[in-house]
VOBA-1610 file (N, C-alpha, C; in pm, whole numbers, padded with zeros to 5 digits, always signed):
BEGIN
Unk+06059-04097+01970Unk+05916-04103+01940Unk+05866-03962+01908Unk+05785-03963+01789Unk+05739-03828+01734Unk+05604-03771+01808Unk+05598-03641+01855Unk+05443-03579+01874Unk+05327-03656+01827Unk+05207-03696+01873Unk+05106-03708+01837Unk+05042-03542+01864Unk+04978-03517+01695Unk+04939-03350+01762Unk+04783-03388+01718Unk+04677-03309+01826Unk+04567-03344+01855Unk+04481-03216+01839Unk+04422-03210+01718Unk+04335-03013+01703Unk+04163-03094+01750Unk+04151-02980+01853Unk+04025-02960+01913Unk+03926-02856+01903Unk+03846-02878+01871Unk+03718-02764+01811Unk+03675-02729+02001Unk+03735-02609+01942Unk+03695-02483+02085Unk+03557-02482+02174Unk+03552-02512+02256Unk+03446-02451+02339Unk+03402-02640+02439Unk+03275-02625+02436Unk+03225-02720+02536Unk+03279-02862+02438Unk+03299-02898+02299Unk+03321-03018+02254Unk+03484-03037+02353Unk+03583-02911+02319Unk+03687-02935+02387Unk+03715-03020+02521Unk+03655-02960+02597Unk+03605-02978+02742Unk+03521-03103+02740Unk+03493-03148+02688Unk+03433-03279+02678Unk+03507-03351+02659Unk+03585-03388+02550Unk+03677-03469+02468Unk+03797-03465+02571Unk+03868-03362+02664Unk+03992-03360+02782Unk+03918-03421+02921Unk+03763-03403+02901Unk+03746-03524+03021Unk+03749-03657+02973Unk+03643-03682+02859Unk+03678-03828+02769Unk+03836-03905+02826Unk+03951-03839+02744Unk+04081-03844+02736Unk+04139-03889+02900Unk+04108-03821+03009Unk+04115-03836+03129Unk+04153-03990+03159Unk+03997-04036+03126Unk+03934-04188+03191Unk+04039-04253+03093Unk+04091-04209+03020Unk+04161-04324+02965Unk+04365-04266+03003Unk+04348-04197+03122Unk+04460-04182+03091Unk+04566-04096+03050Unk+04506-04012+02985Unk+04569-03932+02902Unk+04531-03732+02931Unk+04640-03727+02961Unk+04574-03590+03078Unk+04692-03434+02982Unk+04651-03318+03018Unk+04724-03221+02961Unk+04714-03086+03066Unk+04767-03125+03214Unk+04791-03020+03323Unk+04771-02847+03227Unk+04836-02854+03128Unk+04881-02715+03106Unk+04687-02642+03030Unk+04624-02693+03025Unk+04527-02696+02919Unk+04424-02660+03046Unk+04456-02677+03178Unk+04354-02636+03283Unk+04346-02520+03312Unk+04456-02401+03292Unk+04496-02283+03310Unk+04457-02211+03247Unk+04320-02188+03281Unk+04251-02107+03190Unk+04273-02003+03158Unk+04383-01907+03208Unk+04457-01769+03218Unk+04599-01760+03105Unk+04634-01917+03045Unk+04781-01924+02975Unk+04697-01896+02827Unk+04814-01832+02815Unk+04830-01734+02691Unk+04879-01849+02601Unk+04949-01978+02583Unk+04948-02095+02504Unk+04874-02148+02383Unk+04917-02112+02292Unk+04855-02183+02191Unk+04830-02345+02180Unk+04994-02408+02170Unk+05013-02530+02207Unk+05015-02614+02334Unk+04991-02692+02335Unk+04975-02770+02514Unk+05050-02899+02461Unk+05146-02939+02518Unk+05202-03037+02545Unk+05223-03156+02707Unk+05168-03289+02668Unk+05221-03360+02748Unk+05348-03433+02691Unk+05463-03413+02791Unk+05613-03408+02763Unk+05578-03590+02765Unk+05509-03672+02877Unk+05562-03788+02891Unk+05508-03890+02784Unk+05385-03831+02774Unk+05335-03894+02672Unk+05344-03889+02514Unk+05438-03756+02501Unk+05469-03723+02331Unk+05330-03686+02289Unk+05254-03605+02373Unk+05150-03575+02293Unk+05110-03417+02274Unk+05073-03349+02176Unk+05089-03202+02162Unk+04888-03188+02131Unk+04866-03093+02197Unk+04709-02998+02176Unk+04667-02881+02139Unk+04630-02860+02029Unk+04559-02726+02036Unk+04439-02690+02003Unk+04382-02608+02000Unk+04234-02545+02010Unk+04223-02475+01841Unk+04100-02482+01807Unk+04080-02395+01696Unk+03936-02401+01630Unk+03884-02301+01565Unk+03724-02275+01556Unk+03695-02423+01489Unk+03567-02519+01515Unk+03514-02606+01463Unk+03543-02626+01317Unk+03535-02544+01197Unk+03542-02548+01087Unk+03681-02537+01024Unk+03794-02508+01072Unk+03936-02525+01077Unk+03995-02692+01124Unk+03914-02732+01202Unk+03988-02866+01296Unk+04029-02982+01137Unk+03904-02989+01036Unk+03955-03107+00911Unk+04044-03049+00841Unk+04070-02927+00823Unk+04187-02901+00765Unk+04303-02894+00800Unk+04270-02850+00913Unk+04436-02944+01004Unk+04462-03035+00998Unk+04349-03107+00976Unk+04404-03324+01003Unk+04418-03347+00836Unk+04338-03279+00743Unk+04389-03301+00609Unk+04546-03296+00570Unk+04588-03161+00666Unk+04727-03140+00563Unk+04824-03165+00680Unk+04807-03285+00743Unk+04880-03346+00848Unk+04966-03210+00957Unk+04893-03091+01017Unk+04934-02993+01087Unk+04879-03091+01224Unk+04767-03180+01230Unk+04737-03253+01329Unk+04717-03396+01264Unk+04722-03483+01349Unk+04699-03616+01355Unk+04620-03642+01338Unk+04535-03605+01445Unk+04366-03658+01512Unk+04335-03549+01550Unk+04198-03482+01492Unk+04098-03408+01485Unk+03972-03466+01606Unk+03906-03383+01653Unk+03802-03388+01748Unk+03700-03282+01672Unk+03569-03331+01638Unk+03499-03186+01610Unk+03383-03250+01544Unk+03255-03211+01540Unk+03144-03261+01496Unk+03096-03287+01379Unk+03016-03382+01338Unk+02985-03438+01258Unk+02959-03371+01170Unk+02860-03309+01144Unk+02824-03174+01073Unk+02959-03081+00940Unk+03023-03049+01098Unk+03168-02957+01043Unk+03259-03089+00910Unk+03247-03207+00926Unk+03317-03286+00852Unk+03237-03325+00744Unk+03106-03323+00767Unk+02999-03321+00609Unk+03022-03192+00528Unk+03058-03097+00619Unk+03034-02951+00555Unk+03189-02953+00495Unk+03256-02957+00554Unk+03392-02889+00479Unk+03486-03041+00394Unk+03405-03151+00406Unk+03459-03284+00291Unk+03608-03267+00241Unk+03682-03283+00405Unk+03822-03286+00366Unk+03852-03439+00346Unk+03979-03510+00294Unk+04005-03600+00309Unk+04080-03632+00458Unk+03996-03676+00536Unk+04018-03776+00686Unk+03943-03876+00701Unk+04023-03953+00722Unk+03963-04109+00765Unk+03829-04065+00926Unk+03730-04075+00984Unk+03648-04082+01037Unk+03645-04223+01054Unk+03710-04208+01256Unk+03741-04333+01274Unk+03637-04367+01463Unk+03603-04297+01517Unk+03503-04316+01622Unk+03392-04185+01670Unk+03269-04290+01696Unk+03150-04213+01746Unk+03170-04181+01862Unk+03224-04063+01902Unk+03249-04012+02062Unk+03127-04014+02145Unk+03018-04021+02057Unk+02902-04029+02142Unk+02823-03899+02239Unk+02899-03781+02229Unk+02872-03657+02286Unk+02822-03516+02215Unk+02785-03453+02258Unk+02768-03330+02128Unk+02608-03415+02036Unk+02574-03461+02059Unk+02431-03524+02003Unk+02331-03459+02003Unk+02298-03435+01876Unk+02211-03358+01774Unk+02166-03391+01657Unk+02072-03313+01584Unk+02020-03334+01434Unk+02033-03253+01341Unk+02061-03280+01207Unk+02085-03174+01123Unk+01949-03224+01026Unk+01877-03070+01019Unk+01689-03084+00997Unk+01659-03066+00871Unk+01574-03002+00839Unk+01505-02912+00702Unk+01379-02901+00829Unk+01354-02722+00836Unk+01299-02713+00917Unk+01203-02577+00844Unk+01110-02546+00894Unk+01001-02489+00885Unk+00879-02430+00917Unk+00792-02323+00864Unk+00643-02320+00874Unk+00613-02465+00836Unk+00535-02502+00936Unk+00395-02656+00867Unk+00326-02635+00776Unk+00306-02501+00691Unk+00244-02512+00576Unk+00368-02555+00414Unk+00487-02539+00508Unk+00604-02547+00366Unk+00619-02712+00378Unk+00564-02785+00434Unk+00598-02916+00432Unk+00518-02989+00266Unk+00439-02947+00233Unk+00362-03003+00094Unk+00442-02987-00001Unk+00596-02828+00007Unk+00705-02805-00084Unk+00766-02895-00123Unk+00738-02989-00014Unk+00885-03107+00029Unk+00863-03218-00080Unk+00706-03232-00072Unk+00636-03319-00143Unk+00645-03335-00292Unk+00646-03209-00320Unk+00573-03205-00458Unk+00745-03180-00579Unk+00813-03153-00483Unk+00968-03132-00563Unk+00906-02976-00644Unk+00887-02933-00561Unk+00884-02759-00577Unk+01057-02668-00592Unk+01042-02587-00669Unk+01129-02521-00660Unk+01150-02446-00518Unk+01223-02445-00432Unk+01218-02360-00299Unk+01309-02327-00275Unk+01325-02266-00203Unk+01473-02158-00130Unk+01484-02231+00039Unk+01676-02224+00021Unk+01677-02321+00160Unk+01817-02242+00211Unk+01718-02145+00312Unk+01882-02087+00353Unk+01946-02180+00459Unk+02054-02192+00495Unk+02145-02255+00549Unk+02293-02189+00598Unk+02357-02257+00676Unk+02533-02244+00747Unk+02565-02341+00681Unk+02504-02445+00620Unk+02508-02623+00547Unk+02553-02582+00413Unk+02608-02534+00291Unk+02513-02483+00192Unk+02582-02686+00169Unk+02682-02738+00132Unk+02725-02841+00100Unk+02629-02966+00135Unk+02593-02966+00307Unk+02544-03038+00371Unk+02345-03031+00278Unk+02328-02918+00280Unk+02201-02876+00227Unk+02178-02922+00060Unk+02280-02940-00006Unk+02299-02952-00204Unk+02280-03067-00185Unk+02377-03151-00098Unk+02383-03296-00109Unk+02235-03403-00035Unk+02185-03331+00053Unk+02032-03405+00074Unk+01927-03357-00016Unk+01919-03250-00094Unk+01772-03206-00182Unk+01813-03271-00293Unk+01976-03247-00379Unk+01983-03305-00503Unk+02016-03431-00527Unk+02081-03510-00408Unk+02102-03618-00437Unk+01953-03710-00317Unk+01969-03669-00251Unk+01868-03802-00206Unk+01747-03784-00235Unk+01685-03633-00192Unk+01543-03649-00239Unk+01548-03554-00448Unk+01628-03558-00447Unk+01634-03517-00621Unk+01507-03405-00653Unk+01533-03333-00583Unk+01411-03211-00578Unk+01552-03053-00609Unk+01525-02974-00667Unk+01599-02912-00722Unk+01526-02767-00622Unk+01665-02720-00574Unk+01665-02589-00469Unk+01760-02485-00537Unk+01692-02404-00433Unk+01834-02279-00424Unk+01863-02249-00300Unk+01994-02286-00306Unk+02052-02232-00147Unk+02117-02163-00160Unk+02099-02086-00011Unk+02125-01941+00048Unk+02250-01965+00176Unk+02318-01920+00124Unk+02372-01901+00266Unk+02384-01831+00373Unk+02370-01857+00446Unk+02349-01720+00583Unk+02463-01734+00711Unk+02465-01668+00766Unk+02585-01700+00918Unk+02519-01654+00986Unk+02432-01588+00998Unk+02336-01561+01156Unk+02242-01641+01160Unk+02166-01601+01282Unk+02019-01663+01277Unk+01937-01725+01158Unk+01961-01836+01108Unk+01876-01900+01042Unk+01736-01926+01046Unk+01678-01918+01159Unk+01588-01928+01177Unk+01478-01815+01143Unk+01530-01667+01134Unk+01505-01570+01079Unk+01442-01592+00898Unk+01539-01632+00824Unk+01515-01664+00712Unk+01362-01660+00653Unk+01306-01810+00713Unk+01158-01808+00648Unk+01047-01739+00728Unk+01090-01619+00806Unk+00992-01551+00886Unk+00949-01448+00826Unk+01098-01422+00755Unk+01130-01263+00687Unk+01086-01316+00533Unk+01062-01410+00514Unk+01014-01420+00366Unk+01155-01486+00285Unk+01258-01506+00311Unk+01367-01481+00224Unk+01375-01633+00207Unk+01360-01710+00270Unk+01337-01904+00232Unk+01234-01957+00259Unk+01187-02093+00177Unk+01048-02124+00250Unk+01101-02215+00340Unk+01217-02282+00354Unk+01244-02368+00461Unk+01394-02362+00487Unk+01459-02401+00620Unk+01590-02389+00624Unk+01637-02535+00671Unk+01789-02534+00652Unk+01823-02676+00675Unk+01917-02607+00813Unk+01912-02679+00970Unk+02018-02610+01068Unk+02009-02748+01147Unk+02069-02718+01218Unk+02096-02817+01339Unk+02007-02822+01456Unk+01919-02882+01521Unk+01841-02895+01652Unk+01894-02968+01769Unk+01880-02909+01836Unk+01908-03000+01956Unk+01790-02993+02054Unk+01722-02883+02115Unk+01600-02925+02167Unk+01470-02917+02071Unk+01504-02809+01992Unk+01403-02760+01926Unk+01318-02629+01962Unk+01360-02593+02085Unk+01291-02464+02169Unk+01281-02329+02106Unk+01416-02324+02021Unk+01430-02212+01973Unk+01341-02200+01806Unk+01253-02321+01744Unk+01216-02374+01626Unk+01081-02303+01652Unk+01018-02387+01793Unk+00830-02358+01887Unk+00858-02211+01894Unk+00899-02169+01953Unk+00939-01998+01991Unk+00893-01898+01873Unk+00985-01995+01729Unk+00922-01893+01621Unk+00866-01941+01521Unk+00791-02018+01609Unk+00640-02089+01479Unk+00687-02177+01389Unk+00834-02227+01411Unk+00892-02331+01310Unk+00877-02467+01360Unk+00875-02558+01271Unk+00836-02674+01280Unk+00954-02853+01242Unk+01010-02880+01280Unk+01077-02989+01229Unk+01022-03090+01117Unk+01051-03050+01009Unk+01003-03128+00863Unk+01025-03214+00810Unk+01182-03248+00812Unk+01276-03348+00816Unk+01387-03390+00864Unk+01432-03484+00874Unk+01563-03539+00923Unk+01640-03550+00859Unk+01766-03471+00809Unk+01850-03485+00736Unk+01964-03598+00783Unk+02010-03570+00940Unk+02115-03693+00947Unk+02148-03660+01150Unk+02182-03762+01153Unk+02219-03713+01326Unk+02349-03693+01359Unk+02360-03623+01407Unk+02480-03561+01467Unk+02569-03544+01582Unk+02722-03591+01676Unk+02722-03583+01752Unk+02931-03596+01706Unk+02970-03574+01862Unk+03161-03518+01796Unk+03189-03720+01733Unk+03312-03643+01647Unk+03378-03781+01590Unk+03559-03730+01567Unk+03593-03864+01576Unk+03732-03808+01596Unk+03785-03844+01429Unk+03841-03774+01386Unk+03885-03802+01257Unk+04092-03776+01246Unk+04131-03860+01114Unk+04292-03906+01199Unk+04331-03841+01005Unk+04392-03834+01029Unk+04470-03785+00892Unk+04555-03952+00831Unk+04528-03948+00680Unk+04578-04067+00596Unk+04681-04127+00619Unk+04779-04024+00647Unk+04915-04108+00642Unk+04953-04133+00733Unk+04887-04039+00904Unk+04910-04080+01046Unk+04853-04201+01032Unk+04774-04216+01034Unk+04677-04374+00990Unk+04778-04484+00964Unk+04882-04420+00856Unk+04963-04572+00866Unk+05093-04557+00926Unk+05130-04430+00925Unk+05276-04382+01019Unk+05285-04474+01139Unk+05137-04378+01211Unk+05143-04431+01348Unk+05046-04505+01365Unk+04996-04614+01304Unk+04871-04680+01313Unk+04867-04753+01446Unk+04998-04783+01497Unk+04981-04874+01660Unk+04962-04813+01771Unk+04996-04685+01745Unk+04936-04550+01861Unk+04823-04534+01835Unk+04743-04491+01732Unk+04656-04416+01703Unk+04542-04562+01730Unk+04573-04698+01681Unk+04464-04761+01697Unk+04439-04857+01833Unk+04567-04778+01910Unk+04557-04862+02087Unk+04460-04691+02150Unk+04491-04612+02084Unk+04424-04496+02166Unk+04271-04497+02132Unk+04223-04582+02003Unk+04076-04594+01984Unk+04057-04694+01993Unk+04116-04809+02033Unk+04047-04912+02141Unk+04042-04881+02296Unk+04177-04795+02401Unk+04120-04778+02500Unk+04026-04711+02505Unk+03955-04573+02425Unk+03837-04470+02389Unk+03740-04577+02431Unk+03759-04663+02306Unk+03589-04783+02310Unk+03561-04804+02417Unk+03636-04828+02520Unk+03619-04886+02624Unk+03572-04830+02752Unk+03560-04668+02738Unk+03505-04611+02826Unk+03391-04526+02783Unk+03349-04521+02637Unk+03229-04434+02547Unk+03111-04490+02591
//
């Protein structure tokens, strides 16, 4: 029996998804050691192999079959549109991806104004202004603080992710729209899909059963 190899987007989704895994069973002793220098984590009995890697890396692992089954948020799989099957709502990591703002840039929204939309989205951001609301932008891309953007003048609105919103009130920004909701999903690579389809689809029926 071959490895099932399993790439996990680093940090608290990780740690979520190895307790998930738990309740059903499925455990990785070596992955608790928070001190091992390990890239890979293997459970020997179960044929199953783990590793860690930044959120935006995890679909390209499951694209070019380096992993099986991907763990990593919704968002990261709109943004980087690899080919993986997206096969369960883990239900954790739950959030919104916005178009957010001053309350006076909301009439922009309206009128299909030309506007500037900085973003970490730029993909996620092209595909809601030009295709759904068909209002024609320019996006910016940024990697820091987004929220900065329309303070400093440089966008009239930005598209980011919310989860309470605290950090939006803080700097006079406002939630404008709802682009899409967000929360982790496990995604399986094409040909594991049919390789190992009797592993992979007994491991997302026991999942169902405890989400």
């Amino acid at each position: 029996m071959r490895y099932l190899t399993f790439a996990l987007g680093k940090g608290r989704l990780a740690n979520q998804t190895l307790e998930l895994f738990e309740k059903v069973g499925i455990t990785c002793e070596e992955m608790k050691d928070k001190d091992s220098r390990k890239l890979i984590f293997v459970n020997e009995e179960l044929k199953l192999r783990f590793f860690l890697s930044k959120g935006p890396d995890v679909p390209t692992y499951v694209e070019y079959g380096a992993a099986d089954i991907g763990v990593v948020g919704r968002d990261t799989i709109l943004e980087e549109r690899r080919k993986v099957h997206e096969v369960l709502d883990l239900g954790y990591g739950k959030c919104r991806m916005c178009v957010c703002g001053p309350g006076e840039a909301a009439p922009l929204l309206m009128h299909h104004e030309l506007i500037r939309v900085a973003t970490k989205y730029p993909n996620i951001a092209k595909d809601y202004f030009y295709n759904k609301k068909h209002q024609t932008v320019e996006i910016i891309k940024l990697n820091g603080s987004i929220e900065l953007a329309p303070i400093v003048g440089l966008s009239e609105v930005i598209v980011d992710i919310v989860e309470t919103g605290s950090t939006l009130r803080e700097n006079g920004l406002t939630i404008l729209e709802e682009v899409c909701p967000l929360s982790a999903r496990m995604i399986v690579n094409p040909v594991s899909m049919r390789m190992e389809s009797d592993r992979i689809k007994n491991l997302i029926t026991k999942l169902r059963t405890v989400i």
